[in-house]
C-alpha positions as CSV (number, residue, x, y, z in Angstrom):
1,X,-33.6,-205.6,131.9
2,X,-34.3,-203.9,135.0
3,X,-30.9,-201.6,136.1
4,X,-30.3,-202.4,139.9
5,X,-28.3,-200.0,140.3
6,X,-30.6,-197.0,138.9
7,X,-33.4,-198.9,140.8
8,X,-32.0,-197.0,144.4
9,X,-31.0,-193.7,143.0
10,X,-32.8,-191.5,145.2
11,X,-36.0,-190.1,144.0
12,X,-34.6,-186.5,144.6
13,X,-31.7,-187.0,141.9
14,X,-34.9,-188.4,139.5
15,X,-36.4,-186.1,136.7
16,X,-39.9,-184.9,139.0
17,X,-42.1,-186.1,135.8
18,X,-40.6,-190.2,136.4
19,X,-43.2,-191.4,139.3
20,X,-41.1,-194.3,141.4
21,X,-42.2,-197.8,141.3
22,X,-39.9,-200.0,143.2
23,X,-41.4,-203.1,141.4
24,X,-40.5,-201.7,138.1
25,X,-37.5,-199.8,138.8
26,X,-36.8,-196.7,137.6
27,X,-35.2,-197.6,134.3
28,X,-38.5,-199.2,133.3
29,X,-40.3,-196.0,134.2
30,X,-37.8,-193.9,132.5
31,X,-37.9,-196.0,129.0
32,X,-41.5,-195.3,128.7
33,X,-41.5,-191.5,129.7
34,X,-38.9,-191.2,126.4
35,X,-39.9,-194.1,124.1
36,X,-43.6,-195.0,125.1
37,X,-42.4,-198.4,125.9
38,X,-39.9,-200.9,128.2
39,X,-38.9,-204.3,128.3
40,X,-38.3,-205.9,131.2
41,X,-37.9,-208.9,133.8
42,X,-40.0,-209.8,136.7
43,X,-39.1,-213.5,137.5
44,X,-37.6,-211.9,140.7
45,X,-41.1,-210.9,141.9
46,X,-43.1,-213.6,140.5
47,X,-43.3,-217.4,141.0
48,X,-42.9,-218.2,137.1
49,X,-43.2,-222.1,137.6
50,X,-46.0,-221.7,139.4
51,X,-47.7,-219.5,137.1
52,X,-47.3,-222.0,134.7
53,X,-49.1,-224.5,136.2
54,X,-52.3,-222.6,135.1
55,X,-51.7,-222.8,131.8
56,X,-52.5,-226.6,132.1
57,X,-55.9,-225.9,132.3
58,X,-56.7,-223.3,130.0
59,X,-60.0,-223.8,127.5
60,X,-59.9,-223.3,123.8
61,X,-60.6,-220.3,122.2
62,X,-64.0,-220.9,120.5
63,X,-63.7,-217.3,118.6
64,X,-59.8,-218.0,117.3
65,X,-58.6,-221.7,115.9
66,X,-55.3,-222.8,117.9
67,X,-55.5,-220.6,120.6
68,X,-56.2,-221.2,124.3
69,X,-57.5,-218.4,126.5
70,X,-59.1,-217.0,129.7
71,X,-59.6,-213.5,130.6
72,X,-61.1,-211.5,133.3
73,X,-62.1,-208.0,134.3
74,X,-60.6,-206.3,137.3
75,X,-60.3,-202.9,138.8
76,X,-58.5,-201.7,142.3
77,X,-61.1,-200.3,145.0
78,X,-60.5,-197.5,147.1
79,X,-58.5,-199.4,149.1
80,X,-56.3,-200.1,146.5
81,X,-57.3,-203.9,146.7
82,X,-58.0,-206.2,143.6
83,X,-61.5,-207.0,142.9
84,X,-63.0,-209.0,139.5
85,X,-66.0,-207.4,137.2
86,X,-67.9,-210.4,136.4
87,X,-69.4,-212.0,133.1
88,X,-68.4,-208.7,131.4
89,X,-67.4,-209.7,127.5
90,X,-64.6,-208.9,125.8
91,X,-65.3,-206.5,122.8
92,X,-63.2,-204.7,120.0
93,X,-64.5,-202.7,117.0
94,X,-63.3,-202.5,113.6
95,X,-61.1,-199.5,114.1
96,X,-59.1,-201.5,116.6
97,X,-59.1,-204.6,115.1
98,X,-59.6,-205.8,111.5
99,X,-59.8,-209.3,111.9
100,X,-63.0,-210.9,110.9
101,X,-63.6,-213.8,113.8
102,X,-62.9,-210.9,116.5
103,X,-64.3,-207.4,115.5
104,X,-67.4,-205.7,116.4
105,X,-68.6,-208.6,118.6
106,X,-69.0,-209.8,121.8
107,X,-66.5,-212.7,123.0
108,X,-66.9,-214.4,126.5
109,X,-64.1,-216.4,127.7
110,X,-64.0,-218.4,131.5
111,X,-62.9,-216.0,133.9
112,X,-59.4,-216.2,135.6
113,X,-59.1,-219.1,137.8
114,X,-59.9,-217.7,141.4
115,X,-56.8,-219.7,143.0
116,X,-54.6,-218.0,139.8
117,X,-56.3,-214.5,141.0
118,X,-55.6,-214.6,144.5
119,X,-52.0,-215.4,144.7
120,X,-49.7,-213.1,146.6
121,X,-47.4,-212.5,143.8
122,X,-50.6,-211.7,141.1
123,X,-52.0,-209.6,143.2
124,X,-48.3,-207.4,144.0
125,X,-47.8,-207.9,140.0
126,X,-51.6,-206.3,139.2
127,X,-51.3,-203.4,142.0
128,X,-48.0,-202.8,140.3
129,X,-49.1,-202.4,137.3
130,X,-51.6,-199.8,138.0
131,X,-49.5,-197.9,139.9
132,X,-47.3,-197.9,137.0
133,X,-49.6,-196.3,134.7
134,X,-51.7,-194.4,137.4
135,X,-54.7,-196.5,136.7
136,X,-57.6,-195.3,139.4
137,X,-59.8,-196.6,141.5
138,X,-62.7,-198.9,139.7
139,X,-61.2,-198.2,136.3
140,X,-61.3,-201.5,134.2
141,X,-58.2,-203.6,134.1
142,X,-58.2,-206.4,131.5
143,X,-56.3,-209.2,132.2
144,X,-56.0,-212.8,129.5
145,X,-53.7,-215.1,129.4
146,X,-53.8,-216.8,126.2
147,X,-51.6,-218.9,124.0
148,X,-50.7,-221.3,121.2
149,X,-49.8,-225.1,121.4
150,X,-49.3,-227.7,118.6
151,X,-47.1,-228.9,116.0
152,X,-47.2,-226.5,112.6
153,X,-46.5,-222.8,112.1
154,X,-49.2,-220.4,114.0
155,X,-50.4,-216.8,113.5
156,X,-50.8,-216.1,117.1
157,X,-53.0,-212.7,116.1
158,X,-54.9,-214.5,113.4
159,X,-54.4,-212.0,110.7
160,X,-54.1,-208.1,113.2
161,X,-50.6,-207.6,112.0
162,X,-49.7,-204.2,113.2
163,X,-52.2,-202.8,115.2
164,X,-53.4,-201.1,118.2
165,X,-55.4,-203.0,121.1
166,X,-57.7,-199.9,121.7
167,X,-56.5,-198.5,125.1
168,X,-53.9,-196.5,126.4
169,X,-51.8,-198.9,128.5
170,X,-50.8,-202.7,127.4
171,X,-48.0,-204.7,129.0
172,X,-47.4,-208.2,127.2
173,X,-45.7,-210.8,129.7
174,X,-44.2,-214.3,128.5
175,X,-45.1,-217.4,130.5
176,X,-43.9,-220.2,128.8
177,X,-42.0,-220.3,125.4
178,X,-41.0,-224.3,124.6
179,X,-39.2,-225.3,121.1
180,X,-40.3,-222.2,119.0
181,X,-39.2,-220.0,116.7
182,X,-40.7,-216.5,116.2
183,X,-43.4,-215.1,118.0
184,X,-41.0,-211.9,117.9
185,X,-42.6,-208.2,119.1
186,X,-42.1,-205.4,117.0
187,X,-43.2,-201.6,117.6
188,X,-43.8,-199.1,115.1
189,X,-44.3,-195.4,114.8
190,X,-47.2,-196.1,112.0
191,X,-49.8,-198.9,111.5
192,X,-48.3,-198.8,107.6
193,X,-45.0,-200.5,109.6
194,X,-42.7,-197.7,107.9
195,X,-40.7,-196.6,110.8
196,X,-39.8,-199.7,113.2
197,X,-39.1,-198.6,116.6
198,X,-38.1,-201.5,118.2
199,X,-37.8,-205.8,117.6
200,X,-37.3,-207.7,120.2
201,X,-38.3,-211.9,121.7
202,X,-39.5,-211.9,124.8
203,X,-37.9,-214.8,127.2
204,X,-40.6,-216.2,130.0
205,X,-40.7,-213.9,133.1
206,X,-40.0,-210.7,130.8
207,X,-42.4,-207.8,129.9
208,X,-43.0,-205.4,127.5
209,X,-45.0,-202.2,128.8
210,X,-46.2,-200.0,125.8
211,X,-48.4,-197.0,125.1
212,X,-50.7,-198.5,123.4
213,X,-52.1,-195.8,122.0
214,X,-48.9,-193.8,121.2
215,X,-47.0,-197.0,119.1
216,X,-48.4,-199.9,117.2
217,X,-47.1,-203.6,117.7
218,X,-47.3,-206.8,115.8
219,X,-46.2,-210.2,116.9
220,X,-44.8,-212.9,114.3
221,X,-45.9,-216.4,113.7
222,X,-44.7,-219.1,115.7
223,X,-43.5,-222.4,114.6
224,X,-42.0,-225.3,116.2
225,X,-37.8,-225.7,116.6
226,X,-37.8,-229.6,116.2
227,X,-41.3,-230.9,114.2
228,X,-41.2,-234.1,115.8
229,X,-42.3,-232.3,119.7
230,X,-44.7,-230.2,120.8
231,X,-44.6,-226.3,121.2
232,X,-46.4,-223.5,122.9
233,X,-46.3,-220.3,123.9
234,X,-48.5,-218.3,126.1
235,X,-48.9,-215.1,127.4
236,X,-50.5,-212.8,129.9
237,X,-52.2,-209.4,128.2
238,X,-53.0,-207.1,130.7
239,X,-54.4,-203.3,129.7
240,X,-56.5,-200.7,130.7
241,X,-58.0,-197.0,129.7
242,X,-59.8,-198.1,126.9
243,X,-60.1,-195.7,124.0
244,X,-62.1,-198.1,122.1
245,X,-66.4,-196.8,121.7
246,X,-67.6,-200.3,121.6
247,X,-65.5,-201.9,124.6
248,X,-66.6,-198.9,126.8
249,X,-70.2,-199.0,126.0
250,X,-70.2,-202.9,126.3
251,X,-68.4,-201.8,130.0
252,X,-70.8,-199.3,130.9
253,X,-74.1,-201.7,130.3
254,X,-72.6,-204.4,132.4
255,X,-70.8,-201.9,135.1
256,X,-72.6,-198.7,135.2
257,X,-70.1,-197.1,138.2
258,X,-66.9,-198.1,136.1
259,X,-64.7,-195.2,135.1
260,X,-64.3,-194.9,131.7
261,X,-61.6,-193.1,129.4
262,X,-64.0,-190.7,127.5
263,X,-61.0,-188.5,125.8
């Protein structure tokens, strides 16, 4: 949870290495600079209800059974503004995920709706973001928001388990989350799951910011409370600074001025 009162100490009294982010707060900013990762709650900044009203209309997953998804490609100009990267496909290789419906091909999904993209409140909540992890101009920004609906127990990953997303920055945000049980995060020093760093449910309107490519996360199955009603739970997945080979070469064909994480 975000510490109001730490959130208007005065940068001077702040260790120099801690950039500011009023949206965050400083305690979020602080949590990562020690432990590569924060939880956190934005409903004050974001209309949550309203968000949700996009989740209505989401398409199935043609890639993953259960799932409902669109995604989109963005990046911040030089004004700092938030523009979209068209038609580019989403792409993971085997190293980053071991799952045999998703790696080492190329997955389309409908874009972001533009009404969705253009709201006030997405477009404070992406800027944010970026400035939270230094992301610069025309570097790629993936945003999804996907889900799971229905009425028996779900693997939400469809078989990652612990596992990397291939970048350096990922923040998980909870949209909805109606008469379900699991779907809990847990972070680990080791993809082998030996050294737990943190377990944790997130509740809608809260965030999880992690290093992606400093911890490893897993999320559990998610199953109805009461069998005889419907469930869901979706999610937005944004990340950037992709250390993945094959999602920056698929970004370079389709954007050749995009800056790319080579290291």
């Amino acid at each position: 949870m975000i510490n109001t009162h730490l959130e208007y100490i005065s940068p001077l009294l702040k260790p120099a290495s801690i950039p500011f982010t009023p949206y965050w707060g400083y305690q979020t900013q602080q949590d990562i600079a020690q432990g590569d990762w924060s939880q956190t709650d934005i409903t004050n900044h974001i209309n949550l209800p309203e968000w949700q009203t996009y989740l209505e209309g989401l398409p199935r997953d043609t890639y993953v059974d259960a799932r409902w998804k669109r995604m989109s490609w963005l990046y911040l100009d030089e004004a700092g503004e938030v523009n979209t990267l068209d038609n580019c496909p989403m792409a993971q290789g085997g190293q980053y995920n071991d799952a045999d419906t998703m790696a080492d091909i190329l997955r389309y999904y409908p874009a972001l709706e533009p009404s969705f993209l253009q709201r006030e409140d997405v477009q404070k909540f992406v800027k944010a973001w970026a400035e939270l992890w230094g992301i610069n101009p025309k570097e790629p920004i993936l945003m999804q928001i996907n889900g799971v609906k229905g009425d028996q127990a779900l693997d939400p990953l469809q078989g990652q388990g612990i596992h990397q997303d291939g970048s350096q920055f990922l923040s998980i945000l909870v949209l909805s989350r109606e008469n379900v049980t699991g779907g809990f995060n847990t972070l680990y020093q080791d993809k082998a799951g030996q050294h737990q760093i943190a377990h944790t449910t997130l509740a809608p309107g809260e965030v999880m910011h992690i290093r992606d490519n400093q911890v490893f996360h897993s999320v559990s199955s998610v199953q109805p409370l009461n069998n005889n009603q419907p469930f869901e739970r979706f999610i937005i997945i944004i990340n950037c600074r992709f250390n993945d080979p094959f999602q920056n070469k698929i970004l370079r064909q389709h954007f050749p001025d995009v800056v790319l994480n080579q290291g």
